[in-house]
LUMPAPA-281927 format. One line per field, with one value per residue (C-alpha): residue number from 0; residue in three letters; x, y, z. Coordinates in pm, 1 decimal. Example, Ala and Ser with C-alpha at 12.3 -4.5 7.8 and 13.67 -1.06 7.14 Angstrom:
BEGIN
num	0	1
residuo	ALA	SER
xx	1230.0	1367.0
yy	-450.0	-106.0
zz	780.0	714.0
END
This chain:
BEGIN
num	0	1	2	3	4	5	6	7	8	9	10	11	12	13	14	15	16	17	18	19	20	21	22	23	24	25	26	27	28	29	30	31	32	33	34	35	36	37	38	39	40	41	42	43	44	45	46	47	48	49	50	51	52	53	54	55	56	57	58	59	60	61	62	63	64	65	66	67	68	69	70	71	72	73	74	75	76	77	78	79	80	81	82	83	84	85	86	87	88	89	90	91	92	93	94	95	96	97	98	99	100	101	102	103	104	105	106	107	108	109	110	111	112	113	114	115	116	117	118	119	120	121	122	123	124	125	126	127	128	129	130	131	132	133	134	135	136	137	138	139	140	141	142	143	144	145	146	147	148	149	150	151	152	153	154	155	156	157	158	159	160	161	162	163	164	165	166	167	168	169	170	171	172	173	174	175	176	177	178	179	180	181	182	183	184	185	186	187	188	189	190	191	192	193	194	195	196	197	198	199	200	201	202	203	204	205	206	207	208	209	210	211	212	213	214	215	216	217	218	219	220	221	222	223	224	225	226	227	228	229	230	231	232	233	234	235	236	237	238	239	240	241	242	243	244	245	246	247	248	249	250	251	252	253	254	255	256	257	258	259	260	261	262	263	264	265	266	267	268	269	270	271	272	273	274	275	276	277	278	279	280	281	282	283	284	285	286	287	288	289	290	291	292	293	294	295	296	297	298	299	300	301	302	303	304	305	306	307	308	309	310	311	312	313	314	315	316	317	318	319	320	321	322	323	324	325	326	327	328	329	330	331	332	333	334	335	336	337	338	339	340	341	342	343	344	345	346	347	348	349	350	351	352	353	354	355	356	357	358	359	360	361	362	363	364	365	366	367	368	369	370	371	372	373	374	375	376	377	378	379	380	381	382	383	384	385	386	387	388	389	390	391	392	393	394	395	396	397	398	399	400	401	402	403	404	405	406	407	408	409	410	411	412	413	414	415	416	417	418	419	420	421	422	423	424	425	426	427	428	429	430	431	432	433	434	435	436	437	438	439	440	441	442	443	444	445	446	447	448	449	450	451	452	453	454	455	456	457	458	459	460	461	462	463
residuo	UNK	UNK	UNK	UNK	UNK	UNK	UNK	UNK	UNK	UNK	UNK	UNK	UNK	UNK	UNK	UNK	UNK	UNK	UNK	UNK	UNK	UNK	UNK	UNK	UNK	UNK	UNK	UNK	UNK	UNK	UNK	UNK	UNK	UNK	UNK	UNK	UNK	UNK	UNK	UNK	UNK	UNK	UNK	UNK	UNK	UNK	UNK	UNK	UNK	UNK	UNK	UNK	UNK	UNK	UNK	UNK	UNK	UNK	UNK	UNK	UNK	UNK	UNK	UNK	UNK	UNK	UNK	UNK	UNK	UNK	UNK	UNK	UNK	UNK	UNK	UNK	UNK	UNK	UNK	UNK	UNK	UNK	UNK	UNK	UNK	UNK	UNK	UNK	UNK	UNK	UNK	UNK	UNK	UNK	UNK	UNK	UNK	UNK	UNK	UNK	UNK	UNK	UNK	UNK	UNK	UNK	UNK	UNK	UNK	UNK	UNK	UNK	UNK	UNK	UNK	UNK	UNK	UNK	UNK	UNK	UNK	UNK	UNK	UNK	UNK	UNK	UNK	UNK	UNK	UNK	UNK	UNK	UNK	UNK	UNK	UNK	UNK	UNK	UNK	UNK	UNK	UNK	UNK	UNK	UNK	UNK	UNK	UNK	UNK	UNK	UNK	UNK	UNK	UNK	UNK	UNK	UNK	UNK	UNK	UNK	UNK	UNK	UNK	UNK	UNK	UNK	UNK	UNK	UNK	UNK	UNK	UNK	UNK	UNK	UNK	UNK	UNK	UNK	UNK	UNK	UNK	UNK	UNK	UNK	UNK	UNK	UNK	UNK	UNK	UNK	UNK	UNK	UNK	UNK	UNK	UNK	UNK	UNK	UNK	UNK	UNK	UNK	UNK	UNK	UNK	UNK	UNK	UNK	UNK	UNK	UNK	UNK	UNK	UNK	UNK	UNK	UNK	UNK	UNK	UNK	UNK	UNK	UNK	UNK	UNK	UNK	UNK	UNK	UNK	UNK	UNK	UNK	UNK	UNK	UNK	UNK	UNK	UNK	UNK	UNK	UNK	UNK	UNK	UNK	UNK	UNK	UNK	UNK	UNK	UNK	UNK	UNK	UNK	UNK	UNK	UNK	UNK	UNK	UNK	UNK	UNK	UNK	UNK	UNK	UNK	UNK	UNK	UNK	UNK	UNK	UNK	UNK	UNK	UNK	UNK	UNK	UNK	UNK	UNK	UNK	UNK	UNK	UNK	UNK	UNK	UNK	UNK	UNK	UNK	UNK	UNK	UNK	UNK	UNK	UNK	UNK	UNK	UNK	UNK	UNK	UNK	UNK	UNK	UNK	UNK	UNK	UNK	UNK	UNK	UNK	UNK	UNK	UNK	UNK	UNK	UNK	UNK	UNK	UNK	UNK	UNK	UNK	UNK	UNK	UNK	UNK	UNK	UNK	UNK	UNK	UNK	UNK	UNK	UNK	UNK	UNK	UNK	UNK	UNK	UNK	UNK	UNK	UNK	UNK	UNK	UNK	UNK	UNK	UNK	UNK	UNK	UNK	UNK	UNK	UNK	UNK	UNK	UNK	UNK	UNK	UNK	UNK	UNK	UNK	UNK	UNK	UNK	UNK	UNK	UNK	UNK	UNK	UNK	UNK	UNK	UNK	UNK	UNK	UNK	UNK	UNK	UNK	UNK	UNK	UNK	UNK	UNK	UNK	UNK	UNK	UNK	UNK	UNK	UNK	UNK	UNK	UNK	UNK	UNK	UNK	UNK	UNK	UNK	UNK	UNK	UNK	UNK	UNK	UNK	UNK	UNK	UNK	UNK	UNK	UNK	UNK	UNK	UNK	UNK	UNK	UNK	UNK	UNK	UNK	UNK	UNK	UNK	UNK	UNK	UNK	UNK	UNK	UNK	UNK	UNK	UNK	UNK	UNK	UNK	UNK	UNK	UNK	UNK	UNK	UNK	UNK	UNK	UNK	UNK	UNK	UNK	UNK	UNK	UNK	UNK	UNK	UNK	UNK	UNK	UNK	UNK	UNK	UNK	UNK
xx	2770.2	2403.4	2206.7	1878.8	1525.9	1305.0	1045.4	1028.1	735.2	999.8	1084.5	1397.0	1477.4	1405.1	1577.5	1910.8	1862.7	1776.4	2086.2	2346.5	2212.9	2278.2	2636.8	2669.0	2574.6	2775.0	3088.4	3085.1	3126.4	3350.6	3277.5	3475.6	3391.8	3337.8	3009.4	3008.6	2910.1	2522.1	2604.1	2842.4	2577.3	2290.5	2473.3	2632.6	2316.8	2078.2	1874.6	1810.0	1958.5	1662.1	1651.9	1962.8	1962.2	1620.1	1814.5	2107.7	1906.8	1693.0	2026.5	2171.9	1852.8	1878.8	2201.1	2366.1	2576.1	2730.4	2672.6	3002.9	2939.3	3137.4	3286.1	3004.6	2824.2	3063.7	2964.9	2918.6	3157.3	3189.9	3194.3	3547.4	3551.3	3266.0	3516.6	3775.7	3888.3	3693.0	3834.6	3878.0	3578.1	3405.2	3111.2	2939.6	2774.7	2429.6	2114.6	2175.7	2509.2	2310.6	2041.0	2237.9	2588.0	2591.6	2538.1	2887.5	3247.7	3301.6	3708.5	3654.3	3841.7	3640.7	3304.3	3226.9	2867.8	2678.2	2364.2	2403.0	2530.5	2876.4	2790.2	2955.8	2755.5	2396.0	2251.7	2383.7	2377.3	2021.6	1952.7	2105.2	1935.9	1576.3	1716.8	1788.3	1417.0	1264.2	1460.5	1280.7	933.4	714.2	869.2	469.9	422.9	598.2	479.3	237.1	161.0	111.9	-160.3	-207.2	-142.4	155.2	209.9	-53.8	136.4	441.2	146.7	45.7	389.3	428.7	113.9	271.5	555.1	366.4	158.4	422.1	576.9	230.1	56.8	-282.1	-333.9	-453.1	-271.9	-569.1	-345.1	-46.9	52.1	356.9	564.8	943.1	1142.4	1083.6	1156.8	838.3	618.4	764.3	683.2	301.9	301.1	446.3	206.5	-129.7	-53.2	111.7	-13.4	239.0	254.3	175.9	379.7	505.9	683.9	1024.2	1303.0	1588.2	1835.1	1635.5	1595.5	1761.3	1581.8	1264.1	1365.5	1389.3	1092.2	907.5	1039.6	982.1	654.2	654.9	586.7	773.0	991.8	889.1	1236.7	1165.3	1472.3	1549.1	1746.6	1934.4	1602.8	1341.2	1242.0	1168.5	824.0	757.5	911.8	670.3	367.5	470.5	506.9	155.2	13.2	162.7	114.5	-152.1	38.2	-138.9	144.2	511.5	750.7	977.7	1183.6	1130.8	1373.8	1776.4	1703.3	1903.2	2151.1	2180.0	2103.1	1889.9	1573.1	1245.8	1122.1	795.1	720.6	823.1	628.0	292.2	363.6	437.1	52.3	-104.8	-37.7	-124.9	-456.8	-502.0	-413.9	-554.0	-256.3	-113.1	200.9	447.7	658.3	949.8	1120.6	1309.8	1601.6	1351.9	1557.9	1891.8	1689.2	1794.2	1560.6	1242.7	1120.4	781.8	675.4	448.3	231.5	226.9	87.6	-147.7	-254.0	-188.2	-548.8	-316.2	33.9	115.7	393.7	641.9	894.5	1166.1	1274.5	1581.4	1789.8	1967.4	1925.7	2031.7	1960.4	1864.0	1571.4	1381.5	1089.2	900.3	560.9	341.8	92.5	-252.8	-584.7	-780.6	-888.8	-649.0	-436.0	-741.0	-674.8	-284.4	-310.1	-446.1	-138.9	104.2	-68.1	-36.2	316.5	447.5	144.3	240.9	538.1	789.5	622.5	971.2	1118.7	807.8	879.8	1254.5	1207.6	927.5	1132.5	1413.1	1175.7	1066.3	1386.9	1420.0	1755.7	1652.6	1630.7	2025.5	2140.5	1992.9	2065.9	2415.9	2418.2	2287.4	2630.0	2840.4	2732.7	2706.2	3060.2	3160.5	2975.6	3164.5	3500.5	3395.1	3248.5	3610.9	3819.7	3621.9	3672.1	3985.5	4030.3	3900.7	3503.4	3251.0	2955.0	2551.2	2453.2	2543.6	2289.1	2496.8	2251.1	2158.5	2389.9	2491.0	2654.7	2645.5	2918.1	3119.6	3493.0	3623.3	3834.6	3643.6	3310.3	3208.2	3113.9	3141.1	3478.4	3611.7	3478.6	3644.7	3954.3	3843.3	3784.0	4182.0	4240.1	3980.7	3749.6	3392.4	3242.6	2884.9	2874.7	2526.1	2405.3	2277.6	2042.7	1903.4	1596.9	1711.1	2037.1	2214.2	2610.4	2663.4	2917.3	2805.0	2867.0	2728.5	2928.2	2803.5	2977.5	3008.0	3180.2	3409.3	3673.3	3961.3	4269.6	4293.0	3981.0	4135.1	4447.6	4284.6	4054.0	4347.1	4543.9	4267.3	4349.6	4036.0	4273.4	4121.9
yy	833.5	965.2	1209.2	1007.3	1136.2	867.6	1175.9	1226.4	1057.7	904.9	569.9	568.1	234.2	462.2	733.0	529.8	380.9	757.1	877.5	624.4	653.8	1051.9	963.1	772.9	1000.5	1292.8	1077.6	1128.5	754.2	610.7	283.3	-1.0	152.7	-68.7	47.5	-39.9	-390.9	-419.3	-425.4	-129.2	37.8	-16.2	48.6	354.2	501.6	342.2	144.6	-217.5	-451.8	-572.7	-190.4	-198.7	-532.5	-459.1	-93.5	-263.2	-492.8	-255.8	-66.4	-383.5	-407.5	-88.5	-199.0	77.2	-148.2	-509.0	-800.4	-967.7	-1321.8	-1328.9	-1030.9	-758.7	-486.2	-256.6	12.3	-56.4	33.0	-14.1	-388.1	-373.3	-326.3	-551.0	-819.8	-791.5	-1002.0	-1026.6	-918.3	-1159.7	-1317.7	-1095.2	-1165.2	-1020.3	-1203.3	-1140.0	-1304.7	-1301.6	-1543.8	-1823.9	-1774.6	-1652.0	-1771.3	-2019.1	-2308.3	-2159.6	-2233.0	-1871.0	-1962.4	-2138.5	-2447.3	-2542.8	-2477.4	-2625.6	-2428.3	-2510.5	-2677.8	-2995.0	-3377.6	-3414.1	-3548.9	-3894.5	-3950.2	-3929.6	-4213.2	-4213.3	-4582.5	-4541.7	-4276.7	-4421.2	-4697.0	-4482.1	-4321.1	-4650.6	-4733.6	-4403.8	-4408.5	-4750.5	-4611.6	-4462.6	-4108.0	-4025.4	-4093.4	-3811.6	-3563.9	-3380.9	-3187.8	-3433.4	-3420.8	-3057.4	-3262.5	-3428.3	-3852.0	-4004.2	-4343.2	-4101.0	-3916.6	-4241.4	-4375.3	-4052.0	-4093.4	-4442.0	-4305.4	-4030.2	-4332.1	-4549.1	-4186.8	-4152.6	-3954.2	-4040.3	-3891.9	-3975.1	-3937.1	-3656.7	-3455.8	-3469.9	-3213.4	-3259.9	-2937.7	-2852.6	-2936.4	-2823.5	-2435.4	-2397.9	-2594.1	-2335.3	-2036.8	-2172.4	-2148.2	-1835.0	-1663.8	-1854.8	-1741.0	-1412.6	-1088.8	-760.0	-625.6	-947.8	-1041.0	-1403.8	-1641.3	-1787.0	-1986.8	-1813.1	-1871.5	-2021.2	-2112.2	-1827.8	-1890.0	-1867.1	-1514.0	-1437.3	-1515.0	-1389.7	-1026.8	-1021.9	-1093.5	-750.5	-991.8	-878.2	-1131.3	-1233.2	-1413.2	-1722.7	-1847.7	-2212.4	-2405.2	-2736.3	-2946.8	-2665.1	-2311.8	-1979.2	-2049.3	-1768.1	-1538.3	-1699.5	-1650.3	-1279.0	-1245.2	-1432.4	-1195.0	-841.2	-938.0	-1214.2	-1327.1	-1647.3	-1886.3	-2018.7	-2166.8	-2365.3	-2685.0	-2934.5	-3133.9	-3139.6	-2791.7	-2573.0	-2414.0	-2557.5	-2887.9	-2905.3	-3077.9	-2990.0	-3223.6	-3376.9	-3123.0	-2847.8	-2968.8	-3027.1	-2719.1	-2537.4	-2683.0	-2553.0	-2239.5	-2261.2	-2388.0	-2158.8	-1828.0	-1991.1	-1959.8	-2229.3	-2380.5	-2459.2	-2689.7	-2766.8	-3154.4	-3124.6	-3358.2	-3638.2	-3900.0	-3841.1	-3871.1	-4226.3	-4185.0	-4111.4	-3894.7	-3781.3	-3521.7	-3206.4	-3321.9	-3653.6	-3493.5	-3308.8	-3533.8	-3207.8	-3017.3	-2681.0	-2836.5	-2761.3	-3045.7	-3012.1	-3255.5	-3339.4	-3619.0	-3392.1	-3368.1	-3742.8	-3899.7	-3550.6	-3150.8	-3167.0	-3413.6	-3088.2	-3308.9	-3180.5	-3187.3	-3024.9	-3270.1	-3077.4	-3071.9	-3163.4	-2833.8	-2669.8	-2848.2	-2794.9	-2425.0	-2411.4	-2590.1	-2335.4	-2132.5	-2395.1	-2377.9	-1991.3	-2025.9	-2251.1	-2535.7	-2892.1	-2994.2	-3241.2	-3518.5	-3690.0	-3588.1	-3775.5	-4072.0	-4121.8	-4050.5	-4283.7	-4580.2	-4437.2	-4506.7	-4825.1	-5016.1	-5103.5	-4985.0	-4673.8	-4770.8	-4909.3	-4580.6	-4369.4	-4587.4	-4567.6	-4229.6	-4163.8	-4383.4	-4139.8	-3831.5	-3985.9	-4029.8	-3731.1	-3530.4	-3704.9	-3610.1	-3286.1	-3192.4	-3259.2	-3059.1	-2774.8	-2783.7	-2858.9	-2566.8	-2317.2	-2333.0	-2387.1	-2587.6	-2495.1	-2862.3	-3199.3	-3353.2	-3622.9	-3652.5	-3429.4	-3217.6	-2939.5	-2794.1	-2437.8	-2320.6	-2053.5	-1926.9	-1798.7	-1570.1	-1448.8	-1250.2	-1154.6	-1448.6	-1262.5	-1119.9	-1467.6	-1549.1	-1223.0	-1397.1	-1730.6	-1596.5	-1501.3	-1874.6	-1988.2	-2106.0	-2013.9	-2028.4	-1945.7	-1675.8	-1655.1	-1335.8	-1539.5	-1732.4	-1410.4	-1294.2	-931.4	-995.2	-890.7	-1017.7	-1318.1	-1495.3	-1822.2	-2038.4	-2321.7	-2609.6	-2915.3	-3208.1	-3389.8	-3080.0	-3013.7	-3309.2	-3139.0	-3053.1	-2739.1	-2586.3	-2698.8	-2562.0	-2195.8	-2197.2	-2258.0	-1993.6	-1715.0	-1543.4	-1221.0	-979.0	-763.2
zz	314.0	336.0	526.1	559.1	729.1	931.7	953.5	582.1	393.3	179.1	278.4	388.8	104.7	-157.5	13.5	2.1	-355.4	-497.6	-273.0	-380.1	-753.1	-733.7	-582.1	-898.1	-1171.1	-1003.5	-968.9	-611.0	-673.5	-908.3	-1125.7	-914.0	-592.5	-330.2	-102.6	242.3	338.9	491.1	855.1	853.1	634.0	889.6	1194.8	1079.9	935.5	1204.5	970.7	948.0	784.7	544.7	455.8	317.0	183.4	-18.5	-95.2	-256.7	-451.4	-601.0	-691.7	-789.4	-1032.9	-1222.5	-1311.5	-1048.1	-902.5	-895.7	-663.0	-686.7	-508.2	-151.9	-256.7	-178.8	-408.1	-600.5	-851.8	-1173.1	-1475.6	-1841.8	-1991.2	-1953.8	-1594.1	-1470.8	-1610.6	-1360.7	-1161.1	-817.4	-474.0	-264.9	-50.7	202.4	424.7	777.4	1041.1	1029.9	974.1	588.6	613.3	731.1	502.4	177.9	214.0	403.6	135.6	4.8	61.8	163.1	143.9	444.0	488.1	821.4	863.9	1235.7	1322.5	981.2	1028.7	799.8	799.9	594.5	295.2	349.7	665.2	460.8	306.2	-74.8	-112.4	-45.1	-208.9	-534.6	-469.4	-512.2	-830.7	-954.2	-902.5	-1047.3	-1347.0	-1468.9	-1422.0	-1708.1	-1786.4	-1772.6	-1405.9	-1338.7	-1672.0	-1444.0	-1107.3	-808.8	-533.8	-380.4	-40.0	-233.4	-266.3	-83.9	-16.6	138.2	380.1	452.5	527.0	749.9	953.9	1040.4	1134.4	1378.8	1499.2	1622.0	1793.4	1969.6	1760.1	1617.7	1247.5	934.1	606.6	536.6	796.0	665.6	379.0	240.1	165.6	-2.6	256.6	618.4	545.7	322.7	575.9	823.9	571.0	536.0	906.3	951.1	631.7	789.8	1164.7	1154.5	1061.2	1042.9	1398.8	1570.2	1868.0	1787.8	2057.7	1972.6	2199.9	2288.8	2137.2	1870.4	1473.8	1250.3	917.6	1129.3	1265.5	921.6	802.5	1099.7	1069.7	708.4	769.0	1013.8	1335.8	1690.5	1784.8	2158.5	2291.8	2574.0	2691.8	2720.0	2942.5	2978.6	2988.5	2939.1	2908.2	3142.4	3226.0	3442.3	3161.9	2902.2	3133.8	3156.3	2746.0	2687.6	3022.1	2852.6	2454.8	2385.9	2100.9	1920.2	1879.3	1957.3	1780.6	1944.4	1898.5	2172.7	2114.8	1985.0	1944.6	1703.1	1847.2	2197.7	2132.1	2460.5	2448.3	2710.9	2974.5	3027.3	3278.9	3103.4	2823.0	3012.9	3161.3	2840.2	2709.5	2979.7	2919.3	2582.9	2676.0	2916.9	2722.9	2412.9	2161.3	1898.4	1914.4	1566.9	1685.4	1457.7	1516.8	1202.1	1391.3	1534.8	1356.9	1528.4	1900.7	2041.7	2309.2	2129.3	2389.3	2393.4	2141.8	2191.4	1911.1	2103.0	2426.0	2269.8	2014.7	1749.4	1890.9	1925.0	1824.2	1417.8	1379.6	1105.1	1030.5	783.1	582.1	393.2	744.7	739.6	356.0	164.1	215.1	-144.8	-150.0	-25.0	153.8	434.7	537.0	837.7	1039.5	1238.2	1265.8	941.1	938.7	965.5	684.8	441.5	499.6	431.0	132.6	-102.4	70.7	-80.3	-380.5	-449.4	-339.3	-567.2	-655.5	-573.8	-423.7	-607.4	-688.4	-828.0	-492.9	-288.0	-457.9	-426.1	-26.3	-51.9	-237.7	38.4	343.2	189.5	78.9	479.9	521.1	624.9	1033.3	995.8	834.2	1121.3	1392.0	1252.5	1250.0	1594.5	1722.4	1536.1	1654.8	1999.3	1963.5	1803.7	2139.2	2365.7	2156.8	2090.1	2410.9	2622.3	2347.6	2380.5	2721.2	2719.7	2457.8	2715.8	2623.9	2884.7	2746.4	2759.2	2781.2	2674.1	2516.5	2321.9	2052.0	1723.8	1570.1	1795.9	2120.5	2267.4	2414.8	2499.1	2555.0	2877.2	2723.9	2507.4	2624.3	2228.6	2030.1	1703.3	1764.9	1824.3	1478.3	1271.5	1431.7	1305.8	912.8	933.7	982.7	738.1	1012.5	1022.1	1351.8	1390.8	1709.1	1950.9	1764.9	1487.2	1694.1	1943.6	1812.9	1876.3	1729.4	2011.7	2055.1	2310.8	2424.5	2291.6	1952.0	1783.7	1692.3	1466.7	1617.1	1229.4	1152.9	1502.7	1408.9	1297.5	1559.6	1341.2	1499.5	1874.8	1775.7	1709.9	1995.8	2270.7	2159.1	2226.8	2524.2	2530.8	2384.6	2118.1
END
């Protein structure tokens, strides 16, 4: 569509905007036109894909073009036009489905890799139960900004909680954020500097890929296993880079569902001591872990561990409570970050997870939970077998198995097949932090119960 320059002092977002806007007023592009999606964009004009996405907005923004929701970005006509009725739904598999779109129906009648409970397995009786409680309290209470740490009885609550896991802090070191995804972002903005090379599991956390390379960080991949990670490959990264922190998931990781041993985690903090660099480590599914293992932050007792945790993941995804536990420090130092960002977190939302937490039904909904999914693992884990798929791990606990067809050597390929049937699978490139296609999927087990999904995965046979 374009001729564009990476020598020319023009960047090359401005050179597609002023390109596609030219198209536009010479009719080389007619109202109603449909411009090609963002991955076919970048690949075909060797860009990324936060070039075009930041191209298309600014287009979308001068009133160039249309963002028609599911759909894709069309040129804009008169009044008239922009009325009509909307093409069908449309999406890619990149970073920005899980991130954008994923929250969305999408015309998908399964949805067997998203990253969430079903809604009837969360706790609504207690969670009406809290908005019972909050609705009889003085409409004052709640008339102004909260702490700049956020509820003090909830931190406290919270640095119980990390006591009776092992670790020793005070509610002082506990800042409470919106949701787990912020605490993340005041993480990523405090450590990372553009340029830096950053540590990350492989396959790892998509929304934190995100963030990293928006923040111009390079993405150093360690790749886990069943019970661990590649040691000797992250003593080679932290040799050749020096970069200052990991993030990782220890445990019920997302998308593998593996968790590291106590050997791999001593091992993992020596390094870290030894080539002096932090480590973020994100247990945002501690509550669905029947065993309780033994945390990073526990071993360490949070000296170079940055804990963040969730409360959002098992009573709802909209309660948007998180919060980051470290060293005093530390956590006097992010907080005028969270303040710039958005000033205090929900103090509304603090209390009804607090009332939640408090109302002592809390341990029977998650211990409930736990049995579910470790039943839905086991009955999950021998269809997809059964279906073809050979599995990463069992860890028959937390949401998610990794797995991969033997038919099939392209993840995402088996997933263009899947839209047909209105099945979204969620294919290994999403979780690489170089993006690159694998043969591997995530599956949420809550969300892998229907024969339909069986029914479509045995009749793949590798054919294109």
């Amino acid at each position: 569509m374009l001729l564009l320059d990476p020598t020319c002092e023009t960047p090359l977002v401005t050179q597609i905007v002023e390109g596609i806007a030219q198209a536009i007023d010479e009719q080389r592009l007619r109202p109603g036109a449909k411009l090609p999606s963002i991955r076919r964009f970048a690949q075909s004009h060797g860009v990324s894909h936060f070039t075009v996405v930041e191209a298309y907005d600014r287009l979308v923004a001068r009133g160039c073009l249309n963002a028609v929701p599911n759909a894709g970005f069309y040129v804009r006509g008169p009044a008239s036009e922009d009325a009509a009725e909307a093409p069908a739904p449309e999406f890619d598999f990149d970073a920005h489905l899980l991130l954008h779109k994923v929250f969305q129906p999408l015309g998908m009648e399964l949805r067997p890799g998203v990253g969430l409970l079903p809604e009837h397995w969360l706790d609504a009786e207690g969670l009406l139960r809290g908005l019972r409680t909050l609705a009889r309290e003085e409409p004052r209470q709640f008339g102004n900004y909260g702490h700049s740490k956020g509820n003090p009885r909830l931190r406290g609550k919270l640095a119980d909680r990390l006591a009776d896991a092992g670790v020793a802090a005070s509610p002082e070191q506990v800042l409470l954020t919106s949701g787990a995804s912020q605490a993340l972002d005041l993480a990523v903005r405090y450590l990372v500097q553009r340029g830096d090379p950053v540590l990350v599991d492989e396959p790892g956390y998509h929304n934190l890929f995100l963030n990293l390379r928006l923040q111009g960080a390079q993405l150093l991949g360690v790749p886990r296993s069943a019970d661990g990670l590649d040691l000797e490959r992250l003593e080679q990264l932290v040799r050749e880079y020096r970069p200052k922190v990991y993030f990782t998931q220890a445990r019920l990781q997302s998308p593998t569902g593996a968790s590291l041993s106590l050997a791999a985690s001593h091992r993992l903090l020596q390094l870290a001591e030894k080539y002096d660099f932090l480590i973020v480590e994100n247990d945002i599914y501690a509550d669905l872990d029947p065993a309780g293992q033994l945390l990073l932050a526990n071993l360490d007792q949070l000296a170079r561990v940055i804990y963040i945790g969730s409360l959002s993941k098992v009573i709802a995804p909209a309660l948007r409570v998180g919060f980051i536990a470290a060293h005093p420090e530390l956590i006097d130092e992010l907080v005028p970050l969270k303040m710039v960002a958005g000033l205090t977190s929900s103090e509304l939302t603090e209390t009804l997870a607090l009332d939640i937490l408090l109302q002592g039904r809390q341990r029977k909904h998650v211990r409930q939970l736990r049995e579910q999914l470790g039943e839905a693992h086991d009955s999950v884990a021998r269809r997809l077998e059964a279906a073809g798929l050979e599995l990463f791990h069992e860890p028959r606990a937390g949401l998610f198995l990794w797995a991969r067809h033997r038919a099939v050597a392209d993840a995402t390929l088996l997933a263009e097949r899947a839209k047909e049937a209105k099945i979204l699978l969620f294919p290994g490139q999403l979780f690489m932090p170089d993006g690159r296609h694998v043969p591997w999927l995530r599956f949420n087990v809550a969300h892998s119960l229907d024969a339909r999904l069986y029914d479509f995965l045995a009749r793949q046979d590798g054919s294109s």
